[in-house]
N, C-alpha and C positions, 0 to 999 in steps of 0.2 A: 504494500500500500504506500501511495505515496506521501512522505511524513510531511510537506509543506505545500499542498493542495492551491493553496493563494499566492504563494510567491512564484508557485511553478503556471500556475495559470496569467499573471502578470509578464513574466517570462517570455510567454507565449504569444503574450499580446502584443507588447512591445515588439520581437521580430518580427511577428505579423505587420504590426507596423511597420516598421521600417523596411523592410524585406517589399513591400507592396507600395510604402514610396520610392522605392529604386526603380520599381515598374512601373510605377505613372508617371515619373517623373520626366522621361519623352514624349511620354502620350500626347498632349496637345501641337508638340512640335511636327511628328511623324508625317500627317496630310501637309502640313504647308512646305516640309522639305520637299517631299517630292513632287509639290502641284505648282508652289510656286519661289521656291530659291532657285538659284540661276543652277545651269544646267550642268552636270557633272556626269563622271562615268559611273558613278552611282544611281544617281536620281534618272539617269536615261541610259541604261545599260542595254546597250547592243539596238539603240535605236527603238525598247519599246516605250508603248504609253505608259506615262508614267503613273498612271490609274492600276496599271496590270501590274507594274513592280512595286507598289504599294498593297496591292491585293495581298501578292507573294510572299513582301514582308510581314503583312498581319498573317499571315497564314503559316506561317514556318514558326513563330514563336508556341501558339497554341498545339503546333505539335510534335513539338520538344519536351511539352508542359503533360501531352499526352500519353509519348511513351514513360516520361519519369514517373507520372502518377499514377500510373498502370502498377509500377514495381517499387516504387520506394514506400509507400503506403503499408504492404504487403513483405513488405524486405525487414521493416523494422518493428513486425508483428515478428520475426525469426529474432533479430538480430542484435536488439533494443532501438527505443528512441533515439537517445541521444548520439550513439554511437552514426547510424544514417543519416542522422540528421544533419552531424556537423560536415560530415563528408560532403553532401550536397549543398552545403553553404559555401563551406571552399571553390565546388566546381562552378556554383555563381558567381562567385568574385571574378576568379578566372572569366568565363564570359562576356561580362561585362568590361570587363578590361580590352578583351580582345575584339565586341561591340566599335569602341573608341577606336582603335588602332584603325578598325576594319574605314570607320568614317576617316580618318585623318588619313589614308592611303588610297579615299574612293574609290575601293571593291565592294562591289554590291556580292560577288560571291563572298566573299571573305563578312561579310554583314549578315545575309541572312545564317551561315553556319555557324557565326556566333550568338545569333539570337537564337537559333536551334537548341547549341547546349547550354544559355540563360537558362531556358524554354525546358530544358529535360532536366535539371537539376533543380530547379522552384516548386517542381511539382510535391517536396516537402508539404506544402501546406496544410496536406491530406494528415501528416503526422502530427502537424501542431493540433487538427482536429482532434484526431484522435487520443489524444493526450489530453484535450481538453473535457472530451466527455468519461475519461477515468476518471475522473477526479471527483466523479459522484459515491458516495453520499454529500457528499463536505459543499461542493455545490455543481446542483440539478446538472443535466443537461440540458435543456435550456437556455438555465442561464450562460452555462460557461461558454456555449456555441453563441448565445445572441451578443455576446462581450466579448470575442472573436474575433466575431463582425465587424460588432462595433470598431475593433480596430484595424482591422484591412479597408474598411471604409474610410478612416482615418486618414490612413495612407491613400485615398486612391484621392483623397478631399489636402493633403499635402503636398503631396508630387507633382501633381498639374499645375497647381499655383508656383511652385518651384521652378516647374518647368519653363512655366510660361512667363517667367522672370530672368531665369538664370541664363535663357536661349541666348543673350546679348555677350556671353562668353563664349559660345560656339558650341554646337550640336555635339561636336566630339566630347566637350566637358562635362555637357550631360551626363551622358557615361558614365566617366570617371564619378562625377557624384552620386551614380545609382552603386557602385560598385561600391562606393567608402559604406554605403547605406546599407548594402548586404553584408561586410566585411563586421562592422558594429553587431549584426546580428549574429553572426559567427561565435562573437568576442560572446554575448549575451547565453547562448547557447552553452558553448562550452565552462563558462564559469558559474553560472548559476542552475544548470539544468542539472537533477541528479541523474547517476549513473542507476542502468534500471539493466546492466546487462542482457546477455541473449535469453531469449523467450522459447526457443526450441532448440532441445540439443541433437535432432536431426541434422545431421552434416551431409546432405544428399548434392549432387554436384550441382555447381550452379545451373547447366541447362534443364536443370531440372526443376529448380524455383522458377527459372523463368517460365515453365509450361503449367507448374503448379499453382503457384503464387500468384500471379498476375489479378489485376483487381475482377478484370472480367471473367472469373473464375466463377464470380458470384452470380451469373447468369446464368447457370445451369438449374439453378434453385427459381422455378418459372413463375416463384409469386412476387419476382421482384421486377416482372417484366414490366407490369401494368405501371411503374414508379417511373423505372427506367425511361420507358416510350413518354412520360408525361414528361420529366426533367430534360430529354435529348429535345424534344421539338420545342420545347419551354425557352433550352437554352438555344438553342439554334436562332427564335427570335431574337429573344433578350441579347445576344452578340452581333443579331445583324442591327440593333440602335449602340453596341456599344462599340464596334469598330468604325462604324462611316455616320455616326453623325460629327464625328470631326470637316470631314469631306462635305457634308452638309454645309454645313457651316461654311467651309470655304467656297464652295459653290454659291449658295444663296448670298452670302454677306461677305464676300472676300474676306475672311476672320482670319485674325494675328495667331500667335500659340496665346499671349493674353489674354483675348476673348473669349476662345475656346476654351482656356484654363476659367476663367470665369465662371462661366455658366456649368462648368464642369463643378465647381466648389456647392452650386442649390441644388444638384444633383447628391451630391455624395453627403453633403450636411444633413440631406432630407432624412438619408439611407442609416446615419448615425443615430441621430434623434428616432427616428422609429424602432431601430433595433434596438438601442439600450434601454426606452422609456414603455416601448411599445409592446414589440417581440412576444416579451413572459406570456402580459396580459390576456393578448390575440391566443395565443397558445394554449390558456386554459379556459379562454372565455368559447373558442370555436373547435378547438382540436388542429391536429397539423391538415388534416386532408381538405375540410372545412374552408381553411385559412390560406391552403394553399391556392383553394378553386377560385377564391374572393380573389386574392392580389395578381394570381395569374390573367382575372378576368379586367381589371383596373388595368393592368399593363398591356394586354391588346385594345382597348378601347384609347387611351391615352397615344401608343405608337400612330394609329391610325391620326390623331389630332394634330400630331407634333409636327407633320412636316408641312403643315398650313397653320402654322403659325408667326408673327413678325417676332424680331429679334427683345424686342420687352418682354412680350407674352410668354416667349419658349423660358424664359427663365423658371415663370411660376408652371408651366407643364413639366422640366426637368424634378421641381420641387415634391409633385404628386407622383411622378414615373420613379424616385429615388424610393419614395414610403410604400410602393406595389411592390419594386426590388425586397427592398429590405423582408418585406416578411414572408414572399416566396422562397428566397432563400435560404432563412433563419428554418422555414419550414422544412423542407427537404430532407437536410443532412440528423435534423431532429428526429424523422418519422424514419432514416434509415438506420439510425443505430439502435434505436428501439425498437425496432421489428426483425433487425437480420443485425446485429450487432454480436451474437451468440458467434457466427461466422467470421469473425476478427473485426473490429474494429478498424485498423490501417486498412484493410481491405473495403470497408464500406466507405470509409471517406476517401479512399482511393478513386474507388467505382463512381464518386457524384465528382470529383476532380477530373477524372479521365472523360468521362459524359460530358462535362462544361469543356474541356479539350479539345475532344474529336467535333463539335458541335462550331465553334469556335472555327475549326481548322476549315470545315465545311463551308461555312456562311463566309469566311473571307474570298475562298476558291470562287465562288458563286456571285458573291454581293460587289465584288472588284469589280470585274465586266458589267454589270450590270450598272454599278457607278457612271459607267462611261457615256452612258444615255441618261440616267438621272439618278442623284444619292436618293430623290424621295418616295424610287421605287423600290428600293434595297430597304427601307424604313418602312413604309407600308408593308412588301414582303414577310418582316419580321411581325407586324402586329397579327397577320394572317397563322405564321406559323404558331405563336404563342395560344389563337384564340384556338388553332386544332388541340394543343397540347391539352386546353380547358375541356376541352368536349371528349377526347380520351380521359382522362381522369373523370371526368363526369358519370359519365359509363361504367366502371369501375369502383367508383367508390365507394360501395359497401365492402365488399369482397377487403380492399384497403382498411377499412374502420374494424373489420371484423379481425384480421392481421395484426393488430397491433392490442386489439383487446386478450388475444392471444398469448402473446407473446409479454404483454402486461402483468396479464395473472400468476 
């Protein structure tokens, strides 16, 4: 058991913070380098649009993020927390480092396979989850997941503003600043996290963790389909508003990385204030499946408003689209480890990491080209997909409710 339950969950939070302001911390830059900074072998690599190698870039991170969280989730149910944990902090630093170098020598190959293995060594977060929902009795799951949040929202409400300040040192410094940010978290890790040793003293070769282990392991077990299908089209939306309304924005209003850092701050403020204040409440007031049909169904009706809206207005729509966010996904990772959490832990906050992932990697492939004719078909897209995910789980949710009453008793 772990003997410092609240220091270990502070722990947690703060490199989630930090850890997630290293990764926002470009985010508002990303659309204006390559839509509108002057032209380089980067930003126009081999003569394409530069719509398409921004696609490519959003789209290589998220599935770096996917192979990691397939396996580091599931690696340190074997091996312990802390011990995976700090290794895949190290290999972020490194990434990030090598992020910079890739900007400061304009290789766009050298860019995206650095953002690759950012992208496969972040996918820790799974672990900070699950670390966070041990720590019940001492406190809930719940709580420790909505305070989590709380703080990767933190960070995503950090970083943009950073970014969208700091850009006037140059894009490559970015970087370096996302990397001191991971490296801080490393420091954090390693000095404050206790040592929780290996969890299985199976020593089976590694090709063999990797066929065994892996988070999607847990789809063999078919009552976790009806979850699965709801959170992949869920997230499929919900990332086709969080990669291209940057590109929105610059499209519609020629937006600076400030602006877009901006609006980006009542987006993520919304998402913090609801999860900390809100979260618990919704959670025992409607249940997670409940809770998650409401915010899912807020978040399609809102995406469809948002790209007819003028630049005053989208403020207070980011502010409502932040509070749907926050408690779809406070719900999710709650209802999975209370229902299949018996199945390892790393592995289920793997499995909702890897789903936001492959989802992610998806919707860039897809939502790129389609930027090319308009961001606000890639934005309405997404409020489509999200309002199918409402009408699967719809269908479903008893069979859900009855899962978790189960698994309750």
């Amino acid at each position: 058991m772990n003997q410092r339950p609240r220091l270990t969950l502070v722990t947690m939070m703060l490199a989630g913070f930090l850890g997630t302001a290293g990764i926002a911390l470009p985010y508002p830059v990303l659309a204006p380098y390559f839509l509108d900074f002057p032209v380089n072998d980067l930003n126009h690599f081999m003569g394409w649009h530069p719509k398409v190698l921004l696609s490519v870039s959003l789209a290589i991170y998220p599935l770096g993020l996917l192979i990691g969280s397939m396996y580091i989730g599931a690696f340190s149910d074997l091996f312990g927390r802390k011990k995976v944990m700090t290794l895949s902090l190290v290999g972020a630093v490194l990434g990030y480092l090598l992020t910079a170098w890739s900007i400061w020598s304009t290789s766009f190959v050298g860019f995206i396979m650095s953002r690759f293995l950012s992208g496969m060594c972040e996918g820790n977060i799974s672990i900070a989850r699950a670390i966070a929902v041990e720590l019940e009795p001492t406190i809930s799951k719940a709580r420790g997941l909505s305070l989590m949040y709380s703080a990767t929202y933190s960070g995503w409400l950090v970083g943009p503003i950073l970014g969208g300040y700091l850009v006037v040192f140059g894009v490559m410094e970015l970087f370096l600043f996302a990397a001191v940010g991971m490296l801080v978290s490393l420091l954090l890790v390693v000095l404050i996290l206790e040592q929780d040793g290996e969890r299985n003293s199976n020593k089976n070769r590694l090709i063999t963790l990797l066929k065994q282990q892996n988070a999607f392991g847990l789809l063999k077990d078919k009552r976790i389909w009806p979850i699965f299908g709801f959170y992949f089209l869920y997230t499929l939306g919900l990332n086709a508003f969080y990669e291209f309304y940057p590109v929105w924005f610059v499209d519609q209003f020629s937006a600076t990385p400030k602006m877009i850092a901006h609006c980006t701050v009542f987006l993520t403020a919304a998402m913090i204030i609801v999860s900390v204040f809100f979260v618990p409440k919704v959670q025992s007031h409607w249940g997670e499946v409940k809770a998650m049909l409401i915010g899912a169904t807020l978040l399609s009706l809102l995406l469809w408003v948002q790209p007819f809206t003028g630049m005053e207005q989208v403020k207070w729509i980011f502010v409502m689209i932040g509070g749907a966010i926050a408690i779809g996904n406070s719900m999710v990772p709650t209802f999975l480890s209370t229902a299949f959490g018996h199945l390892g832990q790393g592995k289920v906050m793997g499995l909702q990491t890897s789903t936001f992932c492959i989802s992610n990697f998806i919707i860039a492939l897809i939502g790129g080209p389609l930027t090319i004719i308009s961001a606000t078909y890639t934005l309405l897209f997404g409020g489509v997909l999200v309002a199918a995910a409402v009408l699967l789980l719809w269908t479903h949710r008893h069979n859900q409710k009855n899962l978790l009453v189960r698994f309750d008793s």
